[in-house]
LOPAVEX-268360 format. One record per residue (C-alpha): residue in one letter; z, y, x. Coordinates in steps of 0.5 Angstrom, whole numbers, padded with zeros to 4 digits, always signed. Layout:
BEGIN
AZYX;...
! end
This chain:
BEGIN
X-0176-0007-0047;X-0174-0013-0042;X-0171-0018-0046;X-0170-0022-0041;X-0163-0021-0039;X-0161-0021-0046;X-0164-0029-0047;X-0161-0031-0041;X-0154-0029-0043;X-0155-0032-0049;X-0156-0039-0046;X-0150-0037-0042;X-0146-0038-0049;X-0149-0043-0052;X-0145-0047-0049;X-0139-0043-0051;X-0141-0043-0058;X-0143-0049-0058;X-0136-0051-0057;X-0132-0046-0061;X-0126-0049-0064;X-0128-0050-0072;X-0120-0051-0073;X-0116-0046-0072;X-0108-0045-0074;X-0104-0039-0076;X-0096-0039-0074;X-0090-0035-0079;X-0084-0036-0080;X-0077-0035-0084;X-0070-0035-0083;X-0065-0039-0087;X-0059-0036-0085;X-0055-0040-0090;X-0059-0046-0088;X-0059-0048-0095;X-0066-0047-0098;X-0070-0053-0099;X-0078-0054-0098;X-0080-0053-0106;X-0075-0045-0106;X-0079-0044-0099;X-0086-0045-0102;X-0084-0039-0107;X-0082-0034-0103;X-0087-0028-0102;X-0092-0028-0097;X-0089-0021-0094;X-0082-0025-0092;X-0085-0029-0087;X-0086-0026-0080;X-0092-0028-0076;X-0091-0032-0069;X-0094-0029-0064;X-0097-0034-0059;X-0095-0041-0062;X-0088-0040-0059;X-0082-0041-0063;X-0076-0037-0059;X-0071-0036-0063;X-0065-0037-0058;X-0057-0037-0061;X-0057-0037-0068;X-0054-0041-0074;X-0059-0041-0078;X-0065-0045-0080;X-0071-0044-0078;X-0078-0045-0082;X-0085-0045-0080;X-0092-0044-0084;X-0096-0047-0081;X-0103-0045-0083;X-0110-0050-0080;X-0116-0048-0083;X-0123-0052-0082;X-0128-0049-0083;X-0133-0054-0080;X-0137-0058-0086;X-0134-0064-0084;X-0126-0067-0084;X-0123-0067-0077;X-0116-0071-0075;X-0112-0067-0071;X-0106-0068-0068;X-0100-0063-0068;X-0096-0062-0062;X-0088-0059-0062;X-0087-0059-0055;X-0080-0059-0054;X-0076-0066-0052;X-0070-0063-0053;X-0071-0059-0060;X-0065-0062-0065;X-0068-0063-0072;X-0075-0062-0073;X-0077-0063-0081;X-0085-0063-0083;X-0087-0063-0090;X-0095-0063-0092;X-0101-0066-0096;X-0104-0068-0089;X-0098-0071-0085;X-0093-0072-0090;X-0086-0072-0090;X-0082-0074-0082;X-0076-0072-0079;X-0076-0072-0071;X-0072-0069-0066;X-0068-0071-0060;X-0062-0072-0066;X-0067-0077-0071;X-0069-0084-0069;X-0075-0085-0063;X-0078-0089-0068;X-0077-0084-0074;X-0083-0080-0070;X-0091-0082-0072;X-0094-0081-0066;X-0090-0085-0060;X-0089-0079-0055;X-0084-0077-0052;X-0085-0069-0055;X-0086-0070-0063;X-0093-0070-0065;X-0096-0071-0073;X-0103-0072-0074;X-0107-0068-0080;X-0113-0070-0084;X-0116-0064-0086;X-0122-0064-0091;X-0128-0060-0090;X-0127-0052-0091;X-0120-0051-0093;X-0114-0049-0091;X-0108-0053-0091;X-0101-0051-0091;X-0095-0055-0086;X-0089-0054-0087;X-0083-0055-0082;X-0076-0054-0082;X-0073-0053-0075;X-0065-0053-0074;X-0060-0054-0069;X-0052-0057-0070;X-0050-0053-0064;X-0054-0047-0065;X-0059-0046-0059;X-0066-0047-0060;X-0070-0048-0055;X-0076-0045-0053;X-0082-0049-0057;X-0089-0048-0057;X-0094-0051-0062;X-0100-0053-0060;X-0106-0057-0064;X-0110-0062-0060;X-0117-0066-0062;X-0116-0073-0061;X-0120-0072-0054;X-0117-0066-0052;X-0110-0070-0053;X-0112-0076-0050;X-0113-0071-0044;X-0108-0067-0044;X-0103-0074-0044;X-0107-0076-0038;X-0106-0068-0034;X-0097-0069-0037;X-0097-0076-0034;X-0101-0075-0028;X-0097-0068-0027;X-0090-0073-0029;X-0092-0078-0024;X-0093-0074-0019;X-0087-0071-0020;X-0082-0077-0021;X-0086-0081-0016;X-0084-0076-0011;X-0077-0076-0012;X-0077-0083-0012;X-0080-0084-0004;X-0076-0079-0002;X-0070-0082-0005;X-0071-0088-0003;X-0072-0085+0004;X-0065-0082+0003;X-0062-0089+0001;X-0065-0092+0007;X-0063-0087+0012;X-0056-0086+0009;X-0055-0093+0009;X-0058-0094+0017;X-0054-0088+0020;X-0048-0086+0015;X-0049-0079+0017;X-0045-0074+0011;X-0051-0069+0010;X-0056-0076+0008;X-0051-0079+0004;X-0050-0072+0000;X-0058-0071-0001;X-0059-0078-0003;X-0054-0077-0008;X-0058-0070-0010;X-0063-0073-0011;X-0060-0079-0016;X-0058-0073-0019;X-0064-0069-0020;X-0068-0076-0022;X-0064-0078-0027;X-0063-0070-0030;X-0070-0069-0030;X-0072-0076-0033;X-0067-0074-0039;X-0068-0067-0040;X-0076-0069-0040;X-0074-0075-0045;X-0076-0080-0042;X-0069-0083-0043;X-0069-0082-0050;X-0076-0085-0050;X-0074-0091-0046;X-0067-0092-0046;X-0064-0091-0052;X-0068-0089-0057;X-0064-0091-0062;X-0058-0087-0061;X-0059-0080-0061;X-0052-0078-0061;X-0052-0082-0053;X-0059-0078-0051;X-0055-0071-0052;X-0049-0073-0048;X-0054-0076-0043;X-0056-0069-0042;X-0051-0065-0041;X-0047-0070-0037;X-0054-0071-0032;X-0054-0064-0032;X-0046-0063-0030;X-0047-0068-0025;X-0053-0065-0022;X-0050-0058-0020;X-0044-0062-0017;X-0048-0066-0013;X-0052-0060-0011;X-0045-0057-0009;X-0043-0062-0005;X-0049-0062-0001;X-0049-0055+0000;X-0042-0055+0002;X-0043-0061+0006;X-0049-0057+0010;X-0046-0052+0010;X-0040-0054+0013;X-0035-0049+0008;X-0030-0053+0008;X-0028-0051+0016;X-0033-0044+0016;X-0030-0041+0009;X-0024-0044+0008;X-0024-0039+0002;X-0030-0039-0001;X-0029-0048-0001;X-0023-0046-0006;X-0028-0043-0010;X-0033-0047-0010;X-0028-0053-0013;X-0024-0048-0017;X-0031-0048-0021;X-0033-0054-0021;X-0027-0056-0024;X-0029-0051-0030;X-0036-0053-0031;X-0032-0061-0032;X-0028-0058-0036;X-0034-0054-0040;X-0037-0060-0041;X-0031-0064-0043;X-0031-0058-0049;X-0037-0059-0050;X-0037-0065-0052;X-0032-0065-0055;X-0036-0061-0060;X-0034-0054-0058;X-0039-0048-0061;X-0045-0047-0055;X-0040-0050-0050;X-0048-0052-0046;X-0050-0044-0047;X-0043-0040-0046;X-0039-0045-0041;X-0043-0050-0038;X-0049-0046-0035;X-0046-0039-0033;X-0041-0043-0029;X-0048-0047-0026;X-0051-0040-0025;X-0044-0038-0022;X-0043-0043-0017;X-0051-0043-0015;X-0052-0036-0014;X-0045-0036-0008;X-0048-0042-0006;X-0055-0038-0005;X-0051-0032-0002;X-0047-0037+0004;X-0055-0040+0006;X-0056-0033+0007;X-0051-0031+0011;X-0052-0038+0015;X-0059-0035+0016;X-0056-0028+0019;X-0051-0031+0022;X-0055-0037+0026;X-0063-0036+0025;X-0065-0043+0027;X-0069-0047+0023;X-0065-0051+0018;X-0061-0045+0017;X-0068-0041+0015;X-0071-0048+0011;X-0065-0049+0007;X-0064-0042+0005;X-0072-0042+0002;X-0070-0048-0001;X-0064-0047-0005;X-0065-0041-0009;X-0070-0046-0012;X-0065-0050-0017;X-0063-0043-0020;X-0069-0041-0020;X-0070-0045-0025;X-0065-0046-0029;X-0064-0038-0029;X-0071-0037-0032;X-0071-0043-0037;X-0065-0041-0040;X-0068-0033-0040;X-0074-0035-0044;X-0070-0040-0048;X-0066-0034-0050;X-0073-0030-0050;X-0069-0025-0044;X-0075-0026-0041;X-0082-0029-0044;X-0087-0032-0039;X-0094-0034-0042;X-0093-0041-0040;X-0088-0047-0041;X-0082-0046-0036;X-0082-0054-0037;X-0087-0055-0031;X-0084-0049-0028;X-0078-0053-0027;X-0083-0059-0024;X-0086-0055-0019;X-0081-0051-0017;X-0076-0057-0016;X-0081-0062-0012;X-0083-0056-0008;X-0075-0055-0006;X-0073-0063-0006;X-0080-0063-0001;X-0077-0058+0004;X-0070-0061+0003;X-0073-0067+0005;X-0077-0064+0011;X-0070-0061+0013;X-0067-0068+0013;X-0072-0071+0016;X-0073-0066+0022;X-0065-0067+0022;X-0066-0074+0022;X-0071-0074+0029;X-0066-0069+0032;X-0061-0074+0030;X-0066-0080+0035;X-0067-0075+0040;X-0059-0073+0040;X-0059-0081+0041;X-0064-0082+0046;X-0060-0077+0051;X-0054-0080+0049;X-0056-0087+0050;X-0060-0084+0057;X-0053-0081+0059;X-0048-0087+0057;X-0053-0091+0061;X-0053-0086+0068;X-0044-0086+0066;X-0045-0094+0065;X-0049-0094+0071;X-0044-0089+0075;X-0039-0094+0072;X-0042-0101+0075;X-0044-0097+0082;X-0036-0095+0083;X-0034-0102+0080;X-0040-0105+0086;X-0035-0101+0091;X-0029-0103+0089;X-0031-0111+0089;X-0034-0109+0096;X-0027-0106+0099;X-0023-0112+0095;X-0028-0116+0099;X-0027-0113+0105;X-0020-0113+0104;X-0020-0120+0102;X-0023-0122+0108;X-0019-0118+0112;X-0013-0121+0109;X-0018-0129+0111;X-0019-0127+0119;X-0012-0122+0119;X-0005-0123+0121;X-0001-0121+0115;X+0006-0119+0119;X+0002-0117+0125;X-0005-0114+0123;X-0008-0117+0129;X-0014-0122+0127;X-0011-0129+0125;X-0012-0136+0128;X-0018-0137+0123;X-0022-0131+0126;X-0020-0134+0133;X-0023-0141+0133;X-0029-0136+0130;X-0029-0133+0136;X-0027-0138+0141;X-0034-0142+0138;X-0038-0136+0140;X-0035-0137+0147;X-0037-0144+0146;X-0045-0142+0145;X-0045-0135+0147;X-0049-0132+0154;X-0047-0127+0159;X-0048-0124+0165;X-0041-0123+0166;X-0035-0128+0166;X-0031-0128+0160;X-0024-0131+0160;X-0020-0134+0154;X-0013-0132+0155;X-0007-0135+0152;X+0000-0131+0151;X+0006-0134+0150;X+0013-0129+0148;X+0018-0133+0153;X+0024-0135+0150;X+0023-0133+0143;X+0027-0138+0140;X+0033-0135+0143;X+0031-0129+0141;X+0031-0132+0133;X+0038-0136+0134;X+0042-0130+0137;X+0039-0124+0132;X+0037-0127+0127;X+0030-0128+0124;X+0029-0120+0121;X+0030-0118+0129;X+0025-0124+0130;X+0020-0122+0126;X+0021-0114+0129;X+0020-0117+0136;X+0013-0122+0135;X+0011-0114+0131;X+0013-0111+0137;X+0010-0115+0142;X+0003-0116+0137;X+0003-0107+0138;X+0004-0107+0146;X-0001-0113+0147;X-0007-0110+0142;X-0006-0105+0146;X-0006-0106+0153;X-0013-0111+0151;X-0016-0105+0147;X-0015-0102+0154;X-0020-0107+0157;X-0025-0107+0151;X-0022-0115+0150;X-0019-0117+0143;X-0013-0120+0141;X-0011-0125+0137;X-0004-0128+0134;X-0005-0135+0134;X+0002-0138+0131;X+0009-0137+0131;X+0011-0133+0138;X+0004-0135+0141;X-0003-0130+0142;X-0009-0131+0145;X-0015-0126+0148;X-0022-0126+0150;X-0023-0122+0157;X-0029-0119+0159;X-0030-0118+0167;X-0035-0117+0173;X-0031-0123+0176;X-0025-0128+0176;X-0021-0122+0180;X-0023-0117+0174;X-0020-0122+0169;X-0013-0124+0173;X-0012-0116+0173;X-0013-0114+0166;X-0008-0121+0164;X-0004-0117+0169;X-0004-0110+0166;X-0002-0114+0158;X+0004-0118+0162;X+0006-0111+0165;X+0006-0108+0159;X+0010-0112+0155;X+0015-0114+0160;X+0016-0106+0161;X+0017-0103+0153;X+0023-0106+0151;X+0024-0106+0144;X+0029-0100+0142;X+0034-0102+0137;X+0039-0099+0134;X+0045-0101+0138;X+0040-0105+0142;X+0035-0106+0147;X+0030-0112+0147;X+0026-0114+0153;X+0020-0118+0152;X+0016-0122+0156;X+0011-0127+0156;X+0007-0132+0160;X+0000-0133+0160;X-0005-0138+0162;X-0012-0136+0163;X-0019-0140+0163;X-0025-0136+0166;X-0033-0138+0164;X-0036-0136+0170;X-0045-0134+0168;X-0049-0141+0166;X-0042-0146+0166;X-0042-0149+0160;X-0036-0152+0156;X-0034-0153+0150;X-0029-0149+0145;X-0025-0155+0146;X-0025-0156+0153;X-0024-0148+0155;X-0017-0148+0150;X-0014-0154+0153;X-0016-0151+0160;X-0012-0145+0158;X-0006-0148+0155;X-0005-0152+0161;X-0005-0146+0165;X+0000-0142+0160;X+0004-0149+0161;X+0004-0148+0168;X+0006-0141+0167;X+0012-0143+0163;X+0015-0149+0169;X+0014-0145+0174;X+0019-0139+0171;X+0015-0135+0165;X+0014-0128+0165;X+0007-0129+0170;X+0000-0131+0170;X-0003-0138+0171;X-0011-0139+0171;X-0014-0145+0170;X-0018-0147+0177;X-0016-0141+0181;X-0012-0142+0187;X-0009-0134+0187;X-0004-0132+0182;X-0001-0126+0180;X+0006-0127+0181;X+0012-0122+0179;X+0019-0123+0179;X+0020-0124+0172;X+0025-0120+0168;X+0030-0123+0164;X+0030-0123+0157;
! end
């Protein structure tokens, strides 16, 4: 017969046999109903009476009575070993342990932290069990407000504790530590872009940090570990204030408050009873926790769950879908450690780090939720900023032409006659210095344009009809020059100027005719009137290749409009020409 496969299993558990525990321990317990027996009454009752504890965890759910627990560890190596003895509930109110092995100590979240033998934040006694024996510990577990929670008891080697507080730490570490970078990162974006939905889920977050560090009693361990009675109000008011927080964000992302106005009702209305519960429960109000407080939390979480999916059916986009996958999280939680509290529900392992890694993976997704709202936030920023600029650009390029039309107009106003609208003495010393320097083929002529007796016109009809006249006489002289591509000018007072272009000085005395004519033959229509205007004019010809200064050609011309004058006015007298244009004047 091969015995090959049997040695080689056997050297496969050596190891296993090696390392099989040598201290063992059986759990039974007894229910005190009047809550009254001492330790002596409990060590004579017959062994029939205790009920064995299945798995080392003790669920007694909603009781008023006193529960005792024998707890026998048997050592059946040939040695004394130290153990530690593990109650790994932080909210457990009263926890009594009688023994020869550990002594007599009082723990719980209602005793005084330092009450505890062992420094941690779950109550823990060491046992020294002599060789091959079986000792007996007793513990009283009880509770004022008649709910126990869910307790497994475990009993640990120095080793084995050390690693296992090393795992807890390194697994609450983790978790606090998460909570804490995201809140900060919340504290940060809410105070940089003061957005309600950052402001709301940093104020979640607060209160998911400070509930958890409480319920996991590092508050009691760090904080106040003299004053129980503070670490049970710490509780509940965390947890209040949790479900509210929790509430206002899922309003808030939600936007309830305009979408389902009713349903927002609703939701105030019981947030209210749950500050009322918790009011009552304070107040000493029989399991307020268990029969108000957490079927209202339920309540309010399980309609926020219900408008996360209608969001997500109504609007399937992402943050509908994310936000719908996150938050049944938190009732999830709650709903399950109160389910195996309450023994509804047995699950084979502690809800206490269900509740760790269920949590940080929905303030993980909550956080990638703010987060993507946040980079659309930048982006939404960005393209805003690139629209407001092409606005401010728009903006500044119809502001540019406005400056560009005011300039024009102010410079139109600098070179224009403000009653007349023909350009002004200023545009005409300009163009009159070009006559000056420019060169032509042609002969270029200034002309100068007196009204005749203006002043008469002024005295006998006063200065409104004046000003009508040097506007009717400006209208017809501009044009009669625009007829002969020339330009004119208003000079001052009655007094107007032109600059004439023409093949010879024949074509110039012509094209002053054509102005005279045409003033001298539209007469002015008043209402119980008629004006007849008319002017003399004085003209100085620039023949090609003469030069003369500006200067010289204006006194020319002037005296030729002086002669024009002396010789009967309403005719044309050119400056070194002998023929001249005669009419018979008409009389003004």
């Amino acid at each position: 017969m091969n015995r090959t496969p049997l040695v080689l299993l056997a050297l496969l558990l050596l190891p296993l046999l090696l390392r099989a525990e040598p201290v063992n321990l059986r759990i039974s317990y007894y229910e005190d109903s009047q809550s009254n027996l001492l330790v002596s009454d409990v060590v004579r009752l017959d062994p029939q009476q205790w009920v064995p504890l299945d798995g080392h965890l003790a669920h007694f759910g909603i009781s008023r009575s006193s529960f005792w627990l024998k707890i026998a560890v048997t050592n059946q190596a040939d040695s004394p070993k130290n153990r530690l003895l593990e109650f790994r509930s932080a909210t457990q109110d009263q926890i009594e342990v009688f023994s020869e092995l550990a002594g007599h100590f009082r723990m719980g979240d209602q005793q005084p932290f330092d009450n505890r033998p062992v420094q941690s934040v779950t109550p823990v006694v060491e046992l020294e069990m002599p060789a091959n024996s079986t000792s007996v510990v007793w513990v009283r577990l009880s509770n004022k407000h008649g709910f126990f929670e869910l307790l497994p008891i475990s009993l640990y080697s120095q080793e084995e504790w050390q690693r296992h507080q090393l795992e807890r730490n390194f697994l609450y570490g983790m978790f606090f530590g998460s909570l804490g970078i995201m809140l900060l990162y919340g504290i940060a974006l809410s105070a940089i872009i003061k957005d309600r939905n950052f402001c709301c889920y940093t104020q979640y977050l607060l209160a998911a940090l400070v509930c958890t560090f409480i319920y996991y009693g590092f508050g009691y361990r760090w904080l106040w570990p003299t004053q129980p009675e503070l670490n049970y109000w710490a509780l509940h008011i965390s947890f209040t204030a949790l479900i509210l927080c929790a509430t206002r964000f899922a309003v808030t992302f939600l936007v309830l408050k305009r979408r389902a106005r009713k349903l927002y009702r609703t939701l105030q209305i019981l947030s209210g009873l749950l500050v009322l519960a918790l009011i009552a429960t304070l107040s000493g109000f029989p399991l307020g926790s268990l029969t108000l407080m957490v079927p209202l939390a339920l309540i309010i979480l399980a309609l926020l769950c219900g408008c996360a999916a209608i969001a997500t059916w109504q609007r399937p986009d992402w943050t509908t879908s994310m936000f719908f996958l996150a938050w049944p999280c938190l009732l999830v939680c709650i709903g399950l450690s109160f389910s195996n509290a309450l023994g509804w529900m047995l699950l084979p392992f502690d809800t206490k780090y269900l509740l760790t890694f269920v949590f940080a993976f929905e303030m993980q997704l909550l956080g990638f939720l703010i987060s993507r709202q946040f980079r659309q936030l930048k982006t939404d920023l960005v393209i805003a900023k690139a629209n407001d600029s092409g606005k401010v650009n728009l903006d500044m390029l119809e502001r540019n032409r406005e400056l560009e039309n005011l300039n024009q107009q102010l410079k139109e106003q600098a070179y224009k006659d403000s009653m007349t609208g023909l350009a002004n003495r200023r545009s005409f010393r300009y163009e009159l210095d070009k006559l000056e320097i420019e060169v032509s083929n042609q002969t270029r002529a200034l002309v100068l344009i007196d009204l005749d007796h203006f002043k008469l016109i002024n005295d006998q009809n006063g200065h409104h009809i004046g000003d009508m006249a040097l506007k009717h006489a400006a209208r017809v002289i501009n044009q009669a020059v625009q007829l002969v591509h020339g330009r004119s000018y208003r000079v001052g007072g009655e007094e107007f100027a032109a600059i004439l272009m023409a093949p010879d000085t024949q074509g110039l005395m012509a094209q002053c005719e054509l102005i005279r004519r045409k003033l001298a033959t539209t007469p002015m229509q008043l209402d119980n009137m008629t004006l007849n205007i008319t002017a003399s004019i004085g003209i100085k010809a620039i023949d090609p290749g003469q030069y003369l200064s500006s200067r010289q050609i204006y006194q020319l011309a002037d005296k030729a409009l002086y002669q024009a004058k002396k010789e009967g006015r309403n005719r044309i007298c050119a400056s070194d020409v002998s023929a001249q244009f005669e009419v018979s004047p008409t009389l003004a």
